[in-house]
C-alpha positions in Angstrom: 103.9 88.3 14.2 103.2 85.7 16.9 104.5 82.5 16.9 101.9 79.7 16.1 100.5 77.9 19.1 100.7 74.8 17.7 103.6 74.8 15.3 103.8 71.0 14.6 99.9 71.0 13.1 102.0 73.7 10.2 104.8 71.3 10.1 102.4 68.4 9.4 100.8 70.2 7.0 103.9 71.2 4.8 105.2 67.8 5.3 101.9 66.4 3.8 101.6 69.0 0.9 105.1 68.2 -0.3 104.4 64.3 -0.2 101.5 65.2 -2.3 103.8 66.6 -4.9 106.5 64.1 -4.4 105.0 60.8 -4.8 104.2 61.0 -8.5 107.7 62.2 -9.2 109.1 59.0 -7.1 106.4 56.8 -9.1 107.9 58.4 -12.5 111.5 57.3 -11.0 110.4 54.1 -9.3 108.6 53.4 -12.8 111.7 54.1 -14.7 114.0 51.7 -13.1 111.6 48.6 -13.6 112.0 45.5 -15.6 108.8 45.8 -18.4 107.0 42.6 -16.5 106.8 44.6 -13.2 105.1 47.7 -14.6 101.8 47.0 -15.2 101.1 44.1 -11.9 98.4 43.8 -9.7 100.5 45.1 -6.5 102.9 46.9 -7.3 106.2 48.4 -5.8 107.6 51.7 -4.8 111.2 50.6 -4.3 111.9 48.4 -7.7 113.3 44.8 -7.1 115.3 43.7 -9.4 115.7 47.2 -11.0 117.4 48.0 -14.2 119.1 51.0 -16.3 117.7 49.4 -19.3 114.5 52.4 -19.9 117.7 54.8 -19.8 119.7 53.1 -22.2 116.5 52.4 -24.6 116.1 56.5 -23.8 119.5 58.1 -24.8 119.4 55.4 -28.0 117.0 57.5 -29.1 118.5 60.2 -31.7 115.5 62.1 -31.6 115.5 62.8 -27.7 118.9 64.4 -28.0 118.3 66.8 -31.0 114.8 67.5 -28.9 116.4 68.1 -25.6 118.5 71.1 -27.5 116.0 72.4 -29.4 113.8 72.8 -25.5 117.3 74.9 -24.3 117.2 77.1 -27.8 113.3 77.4 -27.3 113.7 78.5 -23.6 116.5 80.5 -23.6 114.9 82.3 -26.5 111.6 83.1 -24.2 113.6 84.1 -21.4 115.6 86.5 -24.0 112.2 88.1 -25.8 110.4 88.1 -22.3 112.8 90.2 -20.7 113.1 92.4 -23.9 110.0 93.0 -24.1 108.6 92.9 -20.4 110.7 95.1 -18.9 110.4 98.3 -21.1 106.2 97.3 -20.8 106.6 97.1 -17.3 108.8 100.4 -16.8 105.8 101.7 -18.8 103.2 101.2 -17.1 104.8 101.7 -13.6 106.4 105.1 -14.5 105.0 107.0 -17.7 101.6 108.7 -17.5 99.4 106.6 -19.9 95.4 106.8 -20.6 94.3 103.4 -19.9 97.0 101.5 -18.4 94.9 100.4 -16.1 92.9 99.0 -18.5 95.9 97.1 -20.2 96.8 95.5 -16.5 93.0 94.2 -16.8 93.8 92.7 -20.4 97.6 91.3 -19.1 95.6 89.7 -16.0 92.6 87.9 -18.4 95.5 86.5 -20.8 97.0 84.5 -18.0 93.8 82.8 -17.5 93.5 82.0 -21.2 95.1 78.5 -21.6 97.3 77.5 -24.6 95.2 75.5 -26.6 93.0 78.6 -27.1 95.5 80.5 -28.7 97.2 77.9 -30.3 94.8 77.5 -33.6 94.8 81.3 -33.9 98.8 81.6 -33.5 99.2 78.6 -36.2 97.4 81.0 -38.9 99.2 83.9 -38.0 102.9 82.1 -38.2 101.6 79.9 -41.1 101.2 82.8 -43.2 104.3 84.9 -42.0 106.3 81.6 -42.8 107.4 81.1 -38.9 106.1 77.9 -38.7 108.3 74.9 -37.8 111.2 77.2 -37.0 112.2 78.4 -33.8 111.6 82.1 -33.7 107.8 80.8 -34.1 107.5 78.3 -31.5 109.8 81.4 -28.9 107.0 84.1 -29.7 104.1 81.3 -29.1 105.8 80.8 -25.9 105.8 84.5 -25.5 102.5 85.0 -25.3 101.9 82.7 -22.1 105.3 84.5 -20.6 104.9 88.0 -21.0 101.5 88.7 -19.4 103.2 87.0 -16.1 106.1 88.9 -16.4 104.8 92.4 -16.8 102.5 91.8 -14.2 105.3 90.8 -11.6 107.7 93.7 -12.7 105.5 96.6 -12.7 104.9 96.4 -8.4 108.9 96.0 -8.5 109.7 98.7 -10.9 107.0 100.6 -9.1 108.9 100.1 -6.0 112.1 102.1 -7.3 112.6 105.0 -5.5 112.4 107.8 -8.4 114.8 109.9 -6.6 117.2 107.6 -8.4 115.4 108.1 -11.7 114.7 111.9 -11.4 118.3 112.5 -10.4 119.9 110.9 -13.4 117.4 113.0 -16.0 119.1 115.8 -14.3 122.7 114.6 -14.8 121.4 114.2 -18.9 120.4 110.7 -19.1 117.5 109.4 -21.0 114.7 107.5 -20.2 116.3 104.2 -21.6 119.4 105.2 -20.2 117.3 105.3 -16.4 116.2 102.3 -17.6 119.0 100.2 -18.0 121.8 102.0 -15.6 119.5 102.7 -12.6 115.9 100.4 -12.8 117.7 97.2 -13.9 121.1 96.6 -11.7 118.3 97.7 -8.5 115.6 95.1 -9.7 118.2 92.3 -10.6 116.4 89.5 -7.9 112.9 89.9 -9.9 114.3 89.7 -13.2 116.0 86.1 -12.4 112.5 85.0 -10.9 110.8 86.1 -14.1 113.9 84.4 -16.5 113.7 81.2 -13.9 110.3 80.9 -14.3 110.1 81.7 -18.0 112.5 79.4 -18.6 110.5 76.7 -16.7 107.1 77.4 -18.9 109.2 77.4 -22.0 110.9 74.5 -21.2 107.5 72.7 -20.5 105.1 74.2 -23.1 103.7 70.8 -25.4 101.0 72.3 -27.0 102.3 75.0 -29.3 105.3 72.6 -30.0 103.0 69.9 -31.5 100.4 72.3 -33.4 103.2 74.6 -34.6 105.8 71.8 -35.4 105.7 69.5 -37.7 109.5 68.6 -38.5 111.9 66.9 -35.8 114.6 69.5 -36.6 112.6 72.0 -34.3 110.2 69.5 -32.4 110.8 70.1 -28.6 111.4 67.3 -25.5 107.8 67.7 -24.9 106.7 66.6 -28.2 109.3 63.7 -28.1 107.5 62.4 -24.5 104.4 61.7 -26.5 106.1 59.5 -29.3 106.2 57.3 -26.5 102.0 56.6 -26.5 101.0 54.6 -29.4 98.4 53.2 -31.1 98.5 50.1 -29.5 99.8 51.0 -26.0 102.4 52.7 -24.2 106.4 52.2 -23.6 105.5 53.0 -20.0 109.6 52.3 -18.8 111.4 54.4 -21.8 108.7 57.3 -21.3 109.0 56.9 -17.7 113.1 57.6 -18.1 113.1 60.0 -21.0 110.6 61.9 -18.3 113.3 62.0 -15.9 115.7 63.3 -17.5 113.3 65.8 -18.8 113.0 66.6 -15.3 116.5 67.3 -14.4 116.8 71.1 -15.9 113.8 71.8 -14.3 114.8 70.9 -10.8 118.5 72.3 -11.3 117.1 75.4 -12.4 114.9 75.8 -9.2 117.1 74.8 -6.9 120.0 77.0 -8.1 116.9 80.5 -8.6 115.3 79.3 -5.6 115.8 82.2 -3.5 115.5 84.7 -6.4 112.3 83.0 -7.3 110.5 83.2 -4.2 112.0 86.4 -3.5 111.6 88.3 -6.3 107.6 86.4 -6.2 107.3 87.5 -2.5 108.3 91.1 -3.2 105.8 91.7 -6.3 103.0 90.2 -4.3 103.4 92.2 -1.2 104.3 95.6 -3.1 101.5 95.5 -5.6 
């Protein structure tokens, strides 16, 4: 590929397209280190003078955002477990074993990604209501599930695809099953796309606010999500503690990224090019 001609008009652009991104995160921190009286003012400021820790104090007071902030690491470690479980056998599946219509069930996997949560969440709330998972968190990890696995399968199967079946063929000669191919030979090779898909189901689970509010009720299991919109009442809006319970929200997220970064893109980059 050819250099760019002009390489500072794509260096301009990037530079642009991450402020874009940026400056509501640097409101949401600006916003959380201001006195109440200089929230809501007819000019306001990016770089808060006097500023003040009080929003995080007001924050971690809060008993609620503690028990919610572990029950978002249960929730999402759980989707990463059952997405993995179940996405990578699917995935084999469809990339290796002859099956009538798998192209068909690719078709279904791709329209479910475009289906967005609150569709399925009144159907989902039936279904768990009457097999007593509601306001647990087995429920709230399958809900999740269901917005994971579609992305999952869809990025493993060009990966799995891409395993040379040399490797696969040769250890059915030496005796070994399929699951044993499976989990001795496709897995250690596909390791990079397997942390992309855990980062990023992580990352959905972590952030998922509908199924956590239709699908539960009690505080024991609520996640942070759910918590972040105690903070909009009635009457008006603790913009300063929502602003720094948001933060902190935001911390896994961005340690998370930045330490799968490379496996993210990576294993992203890969899937796209080889499907």
């Amino acid at each position: 590929m050819k250099p760019p001609r002009q390489p500072w008009l794509l260096t301009a652009a990037a530079v642009l397209i991450t402020a874009v991104f940026l400056l509501p995160v640097l409101w949401m921190v600006s916003t959380s280190l201001k006195k109440p009286d200089r929230i809501l003012v007819a000019h306001p400021q990016w770089i808060p003078a006097p500023f003040t820790t009080q929003n995080y104090a007001t924050a971690f007071a809060n008993e609620a955002l503690t028990r919610a902030l572990l029950n978002s690491l249960v929730i999402s470690c759980g989707v990463v477990a059952l997405t993995l479980v179940l996405g990578v056998p699917l995935g084999y599946a469809l990339a290796r074993l002859p099956m009538r219509g798998a192209g068909s069930l690719v078709l279904a996997l791709l329209i479910a990604q475009l289906l967005p949560s609150i569709v399925l969440a009144a159907p989902l709330f039936i279904l768990e209501r009457r097999a007593g998972l509601d306001d647990t968190y087995l429920g709230l990890i399958a809900a999740d599930t269901t917005l994971t696995l579609p992305f999952a399968v869809i990025v493993l199967r060009p990966l799995l695809r891409a395993v040379p079946v040399e490797l696969e063929e040769a250890a059915l000669v030496d005796g070994c099953g399929r699951l044993g191919v499976l989990l001795r030979i496709v897995v250690p090779v596909m390791v990079p796309g397997l942390v992309a898909v855990a980062g990023l189901s992580f990352l959905l689970g972590w952030g998922e606010f509908i199924f956590g509010l239709t699908l539960a009720k009690q505080p024991d299991v609520q996640p942070v999500t759910v918590v972040l919109n105690t903070f909009a009442g009635q009457y008006g809006t603790s913009w300063g503690p929502l602003m720094a319970t948001a933060t902190i929200v935001g911390v896994p997220v961005v340690c998370v990224f930045a330490i799968f970064q490379r496996f993210i893109v990576g294993g992203l980059t890969a899937g796209s090019v080889k499907a």
